[in-house]
C-alpha positions in Angstrom: 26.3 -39.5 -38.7 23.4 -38.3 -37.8 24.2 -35.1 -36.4 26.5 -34.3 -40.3 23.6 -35.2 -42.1 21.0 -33.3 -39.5 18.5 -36.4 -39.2 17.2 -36.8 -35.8 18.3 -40.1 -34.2 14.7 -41.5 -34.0 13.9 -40.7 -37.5 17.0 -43.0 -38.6 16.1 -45.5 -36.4 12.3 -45.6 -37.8 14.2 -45.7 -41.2 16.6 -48.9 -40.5 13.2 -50.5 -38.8 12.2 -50.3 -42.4 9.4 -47.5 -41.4 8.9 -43.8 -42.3 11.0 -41.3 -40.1 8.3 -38.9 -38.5 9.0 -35.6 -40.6 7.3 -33.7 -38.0 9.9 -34.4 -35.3 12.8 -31.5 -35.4 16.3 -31.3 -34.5 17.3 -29.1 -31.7 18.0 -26.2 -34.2 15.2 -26.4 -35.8 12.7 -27.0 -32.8 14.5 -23.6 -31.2 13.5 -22.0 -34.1 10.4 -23.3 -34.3 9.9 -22.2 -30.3 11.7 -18.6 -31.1 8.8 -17.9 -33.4 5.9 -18.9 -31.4 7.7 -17.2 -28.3 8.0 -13.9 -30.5 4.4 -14.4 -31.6 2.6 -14.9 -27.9 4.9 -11.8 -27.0 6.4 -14.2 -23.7 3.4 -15.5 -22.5 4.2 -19.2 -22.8 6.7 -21.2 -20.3 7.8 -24.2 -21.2 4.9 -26.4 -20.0 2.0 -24.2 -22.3 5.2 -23.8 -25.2 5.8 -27.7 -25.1 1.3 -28.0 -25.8 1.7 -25.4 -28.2 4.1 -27.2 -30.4 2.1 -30.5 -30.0 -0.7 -28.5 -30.8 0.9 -27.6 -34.5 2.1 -30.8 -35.1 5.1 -31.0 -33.8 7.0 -34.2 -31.7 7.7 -32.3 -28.4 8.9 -33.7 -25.1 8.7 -31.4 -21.5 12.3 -32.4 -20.7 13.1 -31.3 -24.2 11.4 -28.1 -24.6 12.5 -26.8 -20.7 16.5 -27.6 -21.9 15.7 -25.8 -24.8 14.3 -22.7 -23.2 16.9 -22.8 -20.7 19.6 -23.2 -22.4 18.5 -20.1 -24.6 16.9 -18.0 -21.7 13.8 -17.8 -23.4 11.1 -17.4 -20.5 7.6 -16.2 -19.9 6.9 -13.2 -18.9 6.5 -12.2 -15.6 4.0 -9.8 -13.4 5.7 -6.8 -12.1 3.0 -4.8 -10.2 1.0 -6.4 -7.3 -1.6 -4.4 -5.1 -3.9 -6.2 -2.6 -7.8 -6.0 -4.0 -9.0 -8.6 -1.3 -11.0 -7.0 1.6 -12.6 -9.4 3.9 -12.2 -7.8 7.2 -15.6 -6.1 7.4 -18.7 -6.8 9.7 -20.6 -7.9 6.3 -22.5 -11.2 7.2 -20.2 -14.1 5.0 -21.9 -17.8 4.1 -19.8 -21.1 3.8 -17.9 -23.0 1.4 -20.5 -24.8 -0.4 -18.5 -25.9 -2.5 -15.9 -27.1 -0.8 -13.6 -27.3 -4.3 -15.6 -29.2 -6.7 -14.5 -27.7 -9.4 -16.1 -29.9 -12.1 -19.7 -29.1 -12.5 -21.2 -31.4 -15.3 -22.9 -28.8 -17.2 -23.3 -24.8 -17.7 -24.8 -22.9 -15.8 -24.6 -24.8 -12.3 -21.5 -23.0 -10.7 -20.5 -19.8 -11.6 -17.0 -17.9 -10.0 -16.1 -14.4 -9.8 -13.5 -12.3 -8.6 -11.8 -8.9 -9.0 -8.1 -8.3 -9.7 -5.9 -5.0 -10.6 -4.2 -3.9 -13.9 -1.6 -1.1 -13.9 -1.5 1.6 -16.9 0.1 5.0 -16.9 -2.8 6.5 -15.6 -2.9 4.4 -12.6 -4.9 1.3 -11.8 -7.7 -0.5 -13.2 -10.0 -2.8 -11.7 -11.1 -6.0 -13.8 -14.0 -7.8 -11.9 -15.2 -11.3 -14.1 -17.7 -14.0 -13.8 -16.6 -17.1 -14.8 -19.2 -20.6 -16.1 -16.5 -23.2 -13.8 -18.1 -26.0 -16.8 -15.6 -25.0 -19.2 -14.1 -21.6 -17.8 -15.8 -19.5 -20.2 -15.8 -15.4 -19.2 -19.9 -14.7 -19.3 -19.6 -11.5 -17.1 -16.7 -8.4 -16.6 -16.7 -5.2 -15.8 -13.6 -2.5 -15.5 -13.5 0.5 -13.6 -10.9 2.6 -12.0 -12.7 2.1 -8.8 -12.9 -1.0 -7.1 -16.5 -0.8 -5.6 -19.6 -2.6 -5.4 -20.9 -1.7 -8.7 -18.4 -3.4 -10.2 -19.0 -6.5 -9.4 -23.2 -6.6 -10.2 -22.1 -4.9 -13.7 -19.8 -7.8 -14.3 -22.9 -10.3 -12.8 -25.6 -8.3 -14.6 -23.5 -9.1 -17.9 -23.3 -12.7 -17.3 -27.4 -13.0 -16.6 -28.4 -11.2 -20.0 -26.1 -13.6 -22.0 -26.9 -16.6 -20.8 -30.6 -15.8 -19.0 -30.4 -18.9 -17.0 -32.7 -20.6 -14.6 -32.5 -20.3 -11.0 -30.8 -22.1 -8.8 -27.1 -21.5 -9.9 -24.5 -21.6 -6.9 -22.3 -18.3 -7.4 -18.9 -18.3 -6.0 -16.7 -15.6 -4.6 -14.3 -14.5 -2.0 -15.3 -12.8 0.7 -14.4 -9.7 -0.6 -17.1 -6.4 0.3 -17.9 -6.3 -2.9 -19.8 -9.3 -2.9 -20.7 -9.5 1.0 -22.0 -5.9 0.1 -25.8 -5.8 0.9 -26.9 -4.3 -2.6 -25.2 -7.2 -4.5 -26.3 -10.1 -2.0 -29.9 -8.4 -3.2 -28.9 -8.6 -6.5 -28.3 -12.5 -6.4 -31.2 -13.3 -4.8 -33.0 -11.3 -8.0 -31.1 -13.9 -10.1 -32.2 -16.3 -8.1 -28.8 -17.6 -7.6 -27.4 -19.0 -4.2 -24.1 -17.2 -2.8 -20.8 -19.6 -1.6 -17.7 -18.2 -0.4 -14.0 -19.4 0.0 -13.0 -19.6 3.4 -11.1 -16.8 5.1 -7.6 -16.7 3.9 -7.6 -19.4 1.7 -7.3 -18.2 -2.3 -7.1 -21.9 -3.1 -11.0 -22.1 -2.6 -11.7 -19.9 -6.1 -8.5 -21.5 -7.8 -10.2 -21.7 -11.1 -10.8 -18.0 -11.4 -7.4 -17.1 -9.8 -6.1 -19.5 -12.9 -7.9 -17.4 -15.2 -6.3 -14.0 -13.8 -2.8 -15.7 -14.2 -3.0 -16.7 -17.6 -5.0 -13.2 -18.6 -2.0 -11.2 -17.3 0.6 -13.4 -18.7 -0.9 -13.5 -21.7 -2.7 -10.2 -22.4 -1.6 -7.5 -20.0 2.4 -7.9 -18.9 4.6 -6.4 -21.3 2.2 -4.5 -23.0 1.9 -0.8 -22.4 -1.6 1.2 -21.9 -1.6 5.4 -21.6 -5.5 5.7 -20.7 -8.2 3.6 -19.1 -10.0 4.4 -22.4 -7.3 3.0 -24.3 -7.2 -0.3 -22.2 -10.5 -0.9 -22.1 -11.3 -0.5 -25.7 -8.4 -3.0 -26.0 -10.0 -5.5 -23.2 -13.5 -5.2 -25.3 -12.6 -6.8 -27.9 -10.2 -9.3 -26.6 -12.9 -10.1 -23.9 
């Protein structure tokens, strides 16, 4: 019956309870719809885990078990990241420090622990660089900087960025890989101008700067993969005002 008359089976049981079926809960038609259109509007970023919170986040009753069937059953899929090129350096005769932080990735205000990292974009005209600075508190972007060149300047432009918005104290902890970028003499000066004290993940082990590596994930789902850029200029006018 309840399939003729397109009533969900919970809303007709809320109904014989004497209660008020919940009009935000869909039938699997209707929900597919519902996920077609957010799916079409985030261009294939979401899987079903982030499309399952998106729903709930409009309102909608959504299960995971529900929302992955549906997905499946429809191939309807994120998108995924074609290009990969290495950007992680760490065999030089830089002096490295240790990992202060030793994963604590909850800090209980801004402006204690702040993570950076670079990673690559591809465009028709070849590679970008996207180096960030990322507030671990509530994984804000403070800092970036993109250049077709993936050298140490890079990296203090993106820091320099983060310092002028927020002028901070001293004392934060600042958090990288051990990339020569950041072992690089002219931006260990830099933090010590900042007055910020330098961690790093330990040597082959991305899970150390997992938050920022979360970031780049999402970013290239999201923003970059399956879109199409002709010029650096193009992207990063693009990137500026996403950013």
């Amino acid at each position: 019956m309840c399939v003729v008359l397109d009533v969900s089976i919970s809303g007709y049981r809320a109904w014989k309870r004497g209660g008020t079926p919940d009009r935000k809960r869909l039938t699997d038609v209707r929900m597919l719809a519902v996920i077609r259109a957010i799916h079409a509007e985030l261009k294939g970023a979401y899987g079903s885990p982030r499309m399952v919170r998106e729903l709930r986040l409009r309102g909608f009753t959504a299960g995971k078990e529900r929302g992955e069937r549906l997905m499946r059953e429809n191939g309807i899929r994120a998108r995924h990241k074609r290009r990969y090129k290495v950007t992680t350096d760490s065999k030089h005769g830089l002096p490295v420090v240790a990992n202060l932080l030793d994963r604590h990735f909850t800090p209980t205000a801004p402006n204690q622990v702040w993570t950076s990292d670079i990673t690559c974009l591809w465009i028709d005209e070849g590679w970008l660089y996207l180096a960030i600075v990322l507030d671990l508190f509530n994984r804000e972007i403070i800092g970036w900087s993109l250049k077709p060149r993936m050298t140490t300047d890079i990296v203090i432009d993106a820091l320099t960025m983060a310092w002028f918005r927020r002028r901070p104290g001293t004392g934060i902890m600042h958090h990288s890989d051990r990339e020569s970028q950041y072992a690089s003499h002219a931006f260990q000066d830099k933090l010590k101008e900042f007055g910020m004290t330098c961690l790093m993940s330990r040597q082959g082990n991305c899970g150390d700067n997992a938050s920022t590596e979360s970031w780049f994930n999402s970013f290239k789902n999201e923003r970059h993969h399956g879109l199409r850029y002709a010029t650096h200029a193009e992207m990063k006018a693009a990137e500026a005002v996403k950013m």
